[in-house]
N, C-alpha and C positions, 0 to 999 in steps of 0.2 A: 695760703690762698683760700677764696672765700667760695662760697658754694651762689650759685645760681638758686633762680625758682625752680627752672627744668629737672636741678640735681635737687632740690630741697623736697620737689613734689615727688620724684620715683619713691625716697626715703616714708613719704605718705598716701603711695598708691595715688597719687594725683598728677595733671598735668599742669605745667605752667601756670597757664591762667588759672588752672582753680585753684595754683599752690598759693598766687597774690590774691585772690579773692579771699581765705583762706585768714592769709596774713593782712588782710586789712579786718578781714570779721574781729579778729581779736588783738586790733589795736595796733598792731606792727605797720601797717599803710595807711594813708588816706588820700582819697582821690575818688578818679575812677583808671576804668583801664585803657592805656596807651600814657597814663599821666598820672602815676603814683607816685606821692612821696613818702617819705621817711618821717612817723610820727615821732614824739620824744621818745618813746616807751621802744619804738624797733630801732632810734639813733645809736645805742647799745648793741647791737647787735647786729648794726646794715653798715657796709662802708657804700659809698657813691663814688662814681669816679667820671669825670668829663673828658672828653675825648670830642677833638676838630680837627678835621682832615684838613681845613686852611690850605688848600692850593692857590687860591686867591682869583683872579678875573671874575667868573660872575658866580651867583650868590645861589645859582640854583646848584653849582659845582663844590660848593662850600657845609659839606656835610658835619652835623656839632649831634652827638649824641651822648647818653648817660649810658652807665653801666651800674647795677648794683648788684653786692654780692653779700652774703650772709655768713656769720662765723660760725663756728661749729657748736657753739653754745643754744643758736636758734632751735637745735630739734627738741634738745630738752626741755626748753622753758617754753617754747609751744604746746609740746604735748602734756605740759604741766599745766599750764590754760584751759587748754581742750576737757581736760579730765576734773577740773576746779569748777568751770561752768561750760558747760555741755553744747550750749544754744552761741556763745559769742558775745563778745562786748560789744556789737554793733546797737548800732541807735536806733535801729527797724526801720530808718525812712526811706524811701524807695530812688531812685535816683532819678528818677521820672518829678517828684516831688523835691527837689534838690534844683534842678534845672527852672523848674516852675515859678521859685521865690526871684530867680532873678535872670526872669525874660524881661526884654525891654518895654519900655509903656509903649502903646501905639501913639502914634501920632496924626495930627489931622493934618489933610493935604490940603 
């Protein structure tokens, strides 16, 4: 069985969300948060699992959610990251700047 953020973060004094902020600084995610995924470099290391409650009638009843869990190899080769380069593999751009490149053109009425 795989370990959570929640359990991966106690193991780094951290909570969930910082533990995925965390694992996206150094490569393991990319996204933002509520909509992370699995980059190649954490495919190794993340399994994903999809889960649908499919009762069926309407659609607001029809709950589909992910699950991700991490193997036990993540704390090592994390904290072998952390300690290789200090700062993170992040790209520095702000996620403010990210949203920005692809708001839609205005249009004229």
């Amino acid at each position: 069985m795989g370990k959570s953020a929640r359990v991966l973060g106690e193991e780094f004094g951290r909570t969930a969300r910082e533990m995925n902020a965390l694992l996206k600084q150094y490569g393991y995610l990319d996204g933002n948060p509520g909509a992370y995924g699995v980059t190649e470099k954490g495919q190794q290391y993340a399994k994903e699992q999809y889960h649908s409650r499919g009762t069926g009638c309407y659609a607001q009843y029809n709950r589909n959610w992910e699950t991700r869990t991490w193997s036990e190899d993540t704390v090592a080769a994390l904290r072998a990251d952390m300690e290789a380069n200090p700062g993170g593999f992040d790209d520095g751009e702000s996620p403010a700047k990210e949203e920005a490149i692809f708001e839609p053109e205005p249009t004229e009425s």
